[in-house]
Every structure is written in C-alpha cells, then in structure tokens.
C-alpha positions as CSV (number, residue, x, y, z in Angstrom):
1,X,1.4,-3.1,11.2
2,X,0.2,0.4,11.1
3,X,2.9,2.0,8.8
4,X,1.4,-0.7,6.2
5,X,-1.6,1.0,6.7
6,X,-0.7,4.8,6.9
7,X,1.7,4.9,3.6
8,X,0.1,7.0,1.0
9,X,-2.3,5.1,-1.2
10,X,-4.0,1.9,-1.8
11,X,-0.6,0.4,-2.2
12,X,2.1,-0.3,0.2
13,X,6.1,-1.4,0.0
14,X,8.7,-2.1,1.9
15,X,9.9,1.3,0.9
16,X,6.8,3.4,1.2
17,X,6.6,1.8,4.5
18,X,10.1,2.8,5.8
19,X,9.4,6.5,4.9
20,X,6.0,6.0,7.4
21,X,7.9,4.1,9.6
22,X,10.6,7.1,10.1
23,X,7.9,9.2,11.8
24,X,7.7,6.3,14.1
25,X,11.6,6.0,14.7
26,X,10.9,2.0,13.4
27,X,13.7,0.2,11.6
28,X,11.7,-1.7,8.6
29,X,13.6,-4.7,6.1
30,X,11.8,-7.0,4.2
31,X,11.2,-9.8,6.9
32,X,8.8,-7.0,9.1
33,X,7.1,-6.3,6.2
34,X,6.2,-9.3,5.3
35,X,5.1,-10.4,8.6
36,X,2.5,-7.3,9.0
37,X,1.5,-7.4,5.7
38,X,1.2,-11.2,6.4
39,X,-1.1,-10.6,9.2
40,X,-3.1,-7.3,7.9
41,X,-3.7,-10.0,5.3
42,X,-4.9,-12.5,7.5
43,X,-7.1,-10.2,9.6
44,X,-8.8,-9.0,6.0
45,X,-7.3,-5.5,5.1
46,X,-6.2,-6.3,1.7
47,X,-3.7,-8.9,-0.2
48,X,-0.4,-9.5,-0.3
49,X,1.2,-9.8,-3.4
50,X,4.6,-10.7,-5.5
51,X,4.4,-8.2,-8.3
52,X,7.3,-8.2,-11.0
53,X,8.1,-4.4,-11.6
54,X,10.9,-4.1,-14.4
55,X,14.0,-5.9,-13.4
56,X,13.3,-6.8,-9.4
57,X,10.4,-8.3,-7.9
58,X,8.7,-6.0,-5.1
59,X,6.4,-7.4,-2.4
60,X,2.8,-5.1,-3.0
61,X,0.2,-5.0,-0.1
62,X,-2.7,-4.0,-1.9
63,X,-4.8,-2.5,0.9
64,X,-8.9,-2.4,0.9
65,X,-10.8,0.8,0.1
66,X,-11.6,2.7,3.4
67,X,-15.1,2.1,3.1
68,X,-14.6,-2.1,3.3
69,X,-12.7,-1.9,6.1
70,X,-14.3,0.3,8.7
71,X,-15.6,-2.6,10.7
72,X,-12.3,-4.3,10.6
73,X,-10.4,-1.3,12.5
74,X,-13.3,-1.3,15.0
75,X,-12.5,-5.1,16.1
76,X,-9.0,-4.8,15.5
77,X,-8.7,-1.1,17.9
78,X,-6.8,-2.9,20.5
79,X,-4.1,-4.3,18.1
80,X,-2.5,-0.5,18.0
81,X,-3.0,-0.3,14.3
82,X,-4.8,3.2,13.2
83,X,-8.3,5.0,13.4
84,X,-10.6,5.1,10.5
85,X,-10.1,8.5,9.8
86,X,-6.1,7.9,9.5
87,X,-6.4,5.2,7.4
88,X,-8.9,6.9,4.8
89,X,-6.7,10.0,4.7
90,X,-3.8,8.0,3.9
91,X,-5.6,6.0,1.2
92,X,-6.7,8.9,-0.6
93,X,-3.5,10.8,-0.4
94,X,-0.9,11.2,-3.5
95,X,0.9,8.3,-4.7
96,X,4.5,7.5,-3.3
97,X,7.4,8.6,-5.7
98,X,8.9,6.1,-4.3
99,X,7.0,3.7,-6.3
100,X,9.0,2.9,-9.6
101,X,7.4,3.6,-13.6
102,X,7.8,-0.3,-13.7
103,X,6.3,-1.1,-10.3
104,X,3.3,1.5,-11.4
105,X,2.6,0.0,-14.7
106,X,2.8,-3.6,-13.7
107,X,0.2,-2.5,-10.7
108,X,-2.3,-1.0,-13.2
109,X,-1.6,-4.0,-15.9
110,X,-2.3,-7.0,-13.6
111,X,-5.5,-4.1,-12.0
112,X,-4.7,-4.1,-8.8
113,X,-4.7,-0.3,-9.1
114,X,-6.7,1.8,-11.9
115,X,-4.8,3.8,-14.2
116,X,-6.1,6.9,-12.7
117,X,-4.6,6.9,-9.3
118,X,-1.1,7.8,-10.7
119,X,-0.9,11.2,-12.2
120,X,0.0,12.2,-15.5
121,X,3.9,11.7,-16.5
122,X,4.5,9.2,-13.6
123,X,4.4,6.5,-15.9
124,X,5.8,5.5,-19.4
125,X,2.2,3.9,-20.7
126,X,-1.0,5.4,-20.0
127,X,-4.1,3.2,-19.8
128,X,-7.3,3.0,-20.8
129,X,-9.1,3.7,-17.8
130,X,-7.8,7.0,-17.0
C-alpha cells in the first residue's frame, strides 16, 4: 500500500506504482493494485477510480491532499504505510511521465486534477484553470 502513496503526485497507476515499487524490489500487476488502492480507499486516503484515457481504460487512485490526511497516517502507523513527511513530499513532487496526454486530459476534464499540476507541453489541450 505504500508505493500507492509515495508515487509522484496526487495521482497514482498501476504504472507509476511499479516505478515506486522497484525501489522496494515489489512485483506490482493490476490485481495488487487494486487491492491497496481498494483498501487506502477504504481507510480514507483518496478514491479509486476507472478513468477512460484515449483508447484504454486505466484504474486512477486519486489520493487526498497531505494536509486531509495527516490524522489518517497517525492511526494507520502500524499498517507499514509511510510518514507524513514522505507522503507530502511525494504529493507535491513532479508529475509522472509515465502518465499518458490522454490519461492527463481526461484527469483534468472529469477535475480530479487541476490543469495546473501538469506542466506546459505535457498535454494536447490546456485548460482554463491554469
């Protein structure tokens, strides 16, 4: 459950959470992730989500802003997932370019992510609320 939490951003993939997961030497498919995204879910650290991006669909764990959670990662410090202080620096670190243009726009169109948070030339559109 804690590479859903350390990869980069307020977003997290399959994919984003493999390249976390290397650091931990942790083989991750789509059945794990779904199962700790599931249960970071369940215990309140974001949403789980089926987003259509371009061609494929892509389960999206759409994790809380640092500050909402703090609390949470206090009561949940036995269950081995991260410190505060990880989890903020990840959230407020670059976006993955692992993350597809269509997987971008399709999390700023539905606003599970404001336009701002991916830099300029990462995606075909650009909207309003940069």
């Amino acid at each position: 459950m804690s590479g859903v939490l350390l990869s980069p951003g307020p977003v997290a993939t399959k994919v984003t959470v493999q390249g976390v997961s290397r650091v931990f030497n942790n083989a991750v498919n789509r059945a794990k992730f779904l199962a700790a995204a599931g249960k970071l879910e369940e215990f309140g650290f974001g949403e789980l989500k089926e987003i259509q991006g371009g061609n494929q669909r892509a389960a999206v764990f759409i994790k809380k802003p640092p500050e909402l959670i703090v609390g949470l990662l206090q009561i949940k410090q036995n269950a081995d997932l991260c410190t505060i202080e990880e989890y903020d620096s990840r959230f407020r670190s670059a976006p993955p370019s692992t993350l597809s243009v269509k997987l971008r726009e399709s999390l700023v169109q539905f606003g599970f992510v404001p336009g701002h948070y991916f830099p300029e030339g990462t995606m075909a559109f650009f909207p309003s609320d940069q």
